[in-house]
C-alpha positions as a Markdown table, in Angstrom:
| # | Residue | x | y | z |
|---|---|---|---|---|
| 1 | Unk | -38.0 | -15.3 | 70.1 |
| 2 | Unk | -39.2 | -11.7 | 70.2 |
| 3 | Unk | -42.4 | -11.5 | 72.4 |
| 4 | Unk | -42.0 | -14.6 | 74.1 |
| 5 | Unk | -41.2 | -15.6 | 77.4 |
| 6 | Unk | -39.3 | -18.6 | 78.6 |
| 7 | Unk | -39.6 | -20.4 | 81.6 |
| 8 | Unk | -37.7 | -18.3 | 84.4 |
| 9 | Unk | -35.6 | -20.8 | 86.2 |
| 10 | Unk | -35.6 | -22.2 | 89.3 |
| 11 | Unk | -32.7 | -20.1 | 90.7 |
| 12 | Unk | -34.6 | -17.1 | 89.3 |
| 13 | Unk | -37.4 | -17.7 | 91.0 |
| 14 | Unk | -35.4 | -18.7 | 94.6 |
| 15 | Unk | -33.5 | -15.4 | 94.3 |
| 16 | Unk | -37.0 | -13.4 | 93.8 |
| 17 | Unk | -38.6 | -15.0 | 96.5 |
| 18 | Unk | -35.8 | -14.4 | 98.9 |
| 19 | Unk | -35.7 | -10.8 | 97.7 |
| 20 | Unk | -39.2 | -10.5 | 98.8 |
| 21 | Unk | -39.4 | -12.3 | 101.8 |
| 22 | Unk | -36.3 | -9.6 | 103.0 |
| 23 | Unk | -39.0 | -7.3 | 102.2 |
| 24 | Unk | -37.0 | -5.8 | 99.3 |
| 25 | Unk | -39.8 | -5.8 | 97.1 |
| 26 | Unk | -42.2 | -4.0 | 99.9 |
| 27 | Unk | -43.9 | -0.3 | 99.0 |
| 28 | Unk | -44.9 | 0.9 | 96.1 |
| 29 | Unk | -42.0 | 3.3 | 95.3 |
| 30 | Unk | -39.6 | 2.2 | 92.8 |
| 31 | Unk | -36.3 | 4.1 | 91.9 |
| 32 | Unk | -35.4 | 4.5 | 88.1 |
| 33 | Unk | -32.3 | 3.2 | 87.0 |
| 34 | Unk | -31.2 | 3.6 | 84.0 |
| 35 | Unk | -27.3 | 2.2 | 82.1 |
| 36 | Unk | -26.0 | 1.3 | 79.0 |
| 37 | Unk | -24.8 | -2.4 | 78.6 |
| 38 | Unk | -23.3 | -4.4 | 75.7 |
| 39 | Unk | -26.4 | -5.8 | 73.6 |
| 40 | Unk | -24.9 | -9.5 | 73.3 |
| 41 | Unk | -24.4 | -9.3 | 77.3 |
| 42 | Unk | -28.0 | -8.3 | 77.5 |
| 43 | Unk | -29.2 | -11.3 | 75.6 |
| 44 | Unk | -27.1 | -13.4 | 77.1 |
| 45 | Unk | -28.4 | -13.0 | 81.0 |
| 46 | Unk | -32.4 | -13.1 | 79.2 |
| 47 | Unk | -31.9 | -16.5 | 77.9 |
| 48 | Unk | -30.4 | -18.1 | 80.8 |
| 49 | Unk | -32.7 | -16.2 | 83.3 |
| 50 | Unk | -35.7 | -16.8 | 81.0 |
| 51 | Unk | -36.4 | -13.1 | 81.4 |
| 52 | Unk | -38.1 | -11.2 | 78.3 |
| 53 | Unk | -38.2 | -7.6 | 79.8 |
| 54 | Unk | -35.3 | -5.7 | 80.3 |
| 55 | Unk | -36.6 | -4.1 | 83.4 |
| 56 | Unk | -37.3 | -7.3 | 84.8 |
| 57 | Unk | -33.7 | -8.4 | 84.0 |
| 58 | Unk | -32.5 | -5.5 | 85.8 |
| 59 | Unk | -34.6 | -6.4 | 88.9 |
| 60 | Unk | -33.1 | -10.1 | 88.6 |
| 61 | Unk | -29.9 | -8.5 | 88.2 |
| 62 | Unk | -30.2 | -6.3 | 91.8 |
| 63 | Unk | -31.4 | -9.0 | 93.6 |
| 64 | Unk | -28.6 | -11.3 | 93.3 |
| 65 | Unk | -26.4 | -8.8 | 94.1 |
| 66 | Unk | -28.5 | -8.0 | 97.1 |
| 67 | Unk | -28.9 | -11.3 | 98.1 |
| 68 | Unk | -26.2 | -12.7 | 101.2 |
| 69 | Unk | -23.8 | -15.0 | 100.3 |
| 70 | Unk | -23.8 | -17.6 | 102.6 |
| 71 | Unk | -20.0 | -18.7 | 101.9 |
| 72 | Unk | -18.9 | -15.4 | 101.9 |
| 73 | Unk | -19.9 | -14.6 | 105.7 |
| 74 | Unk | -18.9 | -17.8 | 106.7 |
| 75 | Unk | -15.4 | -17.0 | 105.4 |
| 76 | Unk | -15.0 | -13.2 | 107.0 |
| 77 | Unk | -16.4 | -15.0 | 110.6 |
| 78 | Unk | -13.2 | -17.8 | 110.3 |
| 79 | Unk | -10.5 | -15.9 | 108.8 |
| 80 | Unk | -7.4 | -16.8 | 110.1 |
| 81 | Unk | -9.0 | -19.4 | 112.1 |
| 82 | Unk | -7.7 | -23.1 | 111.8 |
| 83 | Unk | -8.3 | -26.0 | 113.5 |
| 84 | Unk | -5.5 | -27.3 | 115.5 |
| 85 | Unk | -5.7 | -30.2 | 113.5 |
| 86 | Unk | -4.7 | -28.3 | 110.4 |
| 87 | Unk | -0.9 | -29.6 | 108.9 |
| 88 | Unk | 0.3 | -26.9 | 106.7 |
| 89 | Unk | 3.2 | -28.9 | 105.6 |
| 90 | Unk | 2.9 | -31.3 | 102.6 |
């Protein structure tokens, strides 16, 4: 499968487009990055991304990790909030 591209999923392409609408993707300066990583974990994250390049892998990569997680706010704003509802006992 050298050379060709799949079809970049759907998640891919959410998490891309929310990357750019934060502006993440705004300028034309980039930053080089460079690592080593295990070669089966590499191919692993291209086929289910869909991604061919590794430097587009690596862009995937930083913008999930860039990208908010919704249930992890929610979770620092209630903690150690309950409702007083809430039974604790069983």
């Amino acid at each position: 499968m050298a050379g060709a591209r799949a079809t970049p999923t759907p998640i891919l392409a959410s998490v891309l487009d929310d990357a750019r609408r934060a502006g993440l993707f705004g300028g034309d300066k980039t930053v080089h990055v460079s690592f080593r990583a295990p070669p089966a974990l590499v191919e692993a994250a291209k086929r289910e991304t869909g991604v061919s390049s590794t430097s587009e892998l690596g862009i995937v990569a930083l913008a999930m990790l860039a990208r908010p997680d919704p249930v992890a706010a929610f979770l620092r704003r209630t903690q150690g909030r309950l409702g007083p509802d809430h039974d604790l006992e069983y």
